[in-house]
N, C-alpha and C positions, 0 to 999 in steps of 0.2 A: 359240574366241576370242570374248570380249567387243565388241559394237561398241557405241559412243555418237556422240553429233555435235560433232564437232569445229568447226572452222575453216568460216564460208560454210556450216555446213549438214550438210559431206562425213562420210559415218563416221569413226570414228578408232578405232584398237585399242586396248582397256584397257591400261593398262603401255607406253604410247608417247608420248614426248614430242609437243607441235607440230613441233618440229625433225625429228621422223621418228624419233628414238635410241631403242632400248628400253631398259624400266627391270627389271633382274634385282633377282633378291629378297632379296642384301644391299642394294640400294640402295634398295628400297621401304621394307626395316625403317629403313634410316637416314633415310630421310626420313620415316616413322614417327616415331621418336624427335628428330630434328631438331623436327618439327611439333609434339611435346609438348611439348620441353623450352622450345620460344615460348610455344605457350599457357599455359602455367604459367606464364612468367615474366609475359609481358603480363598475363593474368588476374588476378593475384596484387597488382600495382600498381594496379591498376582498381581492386578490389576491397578492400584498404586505404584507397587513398584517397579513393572513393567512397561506403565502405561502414561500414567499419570505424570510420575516425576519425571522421566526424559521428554515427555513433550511439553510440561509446563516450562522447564526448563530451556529445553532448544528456544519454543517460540519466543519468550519474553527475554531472552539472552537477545537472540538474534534481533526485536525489534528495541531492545533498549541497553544493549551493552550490558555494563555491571550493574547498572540502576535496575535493570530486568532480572539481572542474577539474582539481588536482591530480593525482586517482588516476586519469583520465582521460589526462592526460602519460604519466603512468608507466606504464600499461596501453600503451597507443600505441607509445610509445617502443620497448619490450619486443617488439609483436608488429614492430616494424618492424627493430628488430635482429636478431631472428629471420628475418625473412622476406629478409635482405639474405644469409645463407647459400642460401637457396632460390636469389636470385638468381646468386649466386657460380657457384650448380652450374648452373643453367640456362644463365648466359653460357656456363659450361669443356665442355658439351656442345654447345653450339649449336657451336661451333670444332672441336671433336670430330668433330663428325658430320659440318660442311662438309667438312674437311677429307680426310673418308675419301670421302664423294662426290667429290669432286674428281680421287681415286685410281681408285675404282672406275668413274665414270663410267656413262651421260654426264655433264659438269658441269651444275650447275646454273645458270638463266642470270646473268648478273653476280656469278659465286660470290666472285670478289677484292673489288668492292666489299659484297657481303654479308658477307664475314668481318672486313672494316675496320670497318663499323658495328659486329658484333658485339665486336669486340675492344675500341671505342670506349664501348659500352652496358657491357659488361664494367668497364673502366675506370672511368667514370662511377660503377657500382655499387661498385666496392672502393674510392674516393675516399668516396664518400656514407656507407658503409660504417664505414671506418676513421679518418676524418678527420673530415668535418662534423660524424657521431654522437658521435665521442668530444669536438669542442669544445662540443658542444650540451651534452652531459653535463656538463664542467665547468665552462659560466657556469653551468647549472644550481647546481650543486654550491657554488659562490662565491656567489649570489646566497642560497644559504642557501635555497629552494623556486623558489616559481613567478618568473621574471624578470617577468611582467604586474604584481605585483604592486606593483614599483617602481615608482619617478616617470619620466611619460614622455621623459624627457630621460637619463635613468642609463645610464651607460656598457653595464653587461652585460644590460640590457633591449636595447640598441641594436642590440646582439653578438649576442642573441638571437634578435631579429626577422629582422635579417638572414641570421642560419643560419639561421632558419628556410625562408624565401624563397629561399635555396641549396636547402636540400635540398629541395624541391617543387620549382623548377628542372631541378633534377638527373633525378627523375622523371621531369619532364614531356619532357625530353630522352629518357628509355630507352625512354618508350610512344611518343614518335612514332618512335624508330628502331625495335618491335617492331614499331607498324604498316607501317612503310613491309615490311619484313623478310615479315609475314603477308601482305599487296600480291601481293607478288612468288610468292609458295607459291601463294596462290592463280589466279595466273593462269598456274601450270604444268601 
């Protein structure tokens, strides 16, 4: 047996909770997989919106003006539509997985309020998903290109800004409930 230091200092056995419960080895792999399918999900918002959009944006602003702006949207848009699948599957896992720790035991700790948040970050993402992206897409689509374009007073610039400031919202809603979510793994 593994010892480390636990709690004050005391040893603690590899594969044992603070509470004292041991963890068997479907409940490792599912907190294995529970523990990826966060980081991926968490990771993945970071790093779009960190990452992704101000450099797709600089680069193709800077080598094509507004036409780049443009292609810039549409690039974005795309990986973000894409990446909203990732999330779909990361949420229907993370519930997945609680739910089977829950069975197999020991639970995890506050596993009801962690599968509420997850069901909530879930939601959040099939809302942002399904709704905000597809009205984005069609002031898009109505506005004829870019909504910036318009005069700052036009209705589907208005409409636009505002999803937009939704859907960033919306995010900024799933990373703090990933972190709070990573919080808690970690101090198991």
């Amino acid at each position: 047996m593994i010892f480390r230091e636990g709690c004050h200092g005391l040893p603690r056995a590899h594969g044992v909770r603070r509470d004292g419960a041991r963890y068997n080895h479907p409940m490792l792999a599912l907190r294995y997989v529970y523990i990826l399918a966060l980081v991926v999900w968490l990771g993945g918002m970071l790093i779009l919106g960190a990452v992704v959009a101000p450099t797709t944006f600089e680069v193709l602003q800077a080598d094509a003006g507004s036409q780049g702006r443009e292609l810039a949207g549409a690039v974005f848009a795309a990986a973000l539509a894409r990446f909203h699948y990732v999330a779909y599957a990361a949420g229907g896992t993370l519930l997945l997985t609680l739910g089977a720790m829950r069975v197999l035991g020991p639970r995890p700790a506050h596993s009801g309020l962690r599968a509420i948040i997850v069901a909530c970050m879930l939601g959040v993402a099939l809302y942002s998903g399904l709704v905000v992206l597809r009205r984005i897409d069609a002031v898009q689509a109505a506005a004829g290109g870019l909504p910036s374009r318009l005069a700052e007073g036009n209705e589907r610039r208005v409409q636009f800004d505002a999803l937009h400031v939704l859907s960033t919202r919306l995010m900024m809603f799933n990373i703090a409930g990933a972190l709070v979510l990573l919080y808690w793994e970690a101090r198991e």
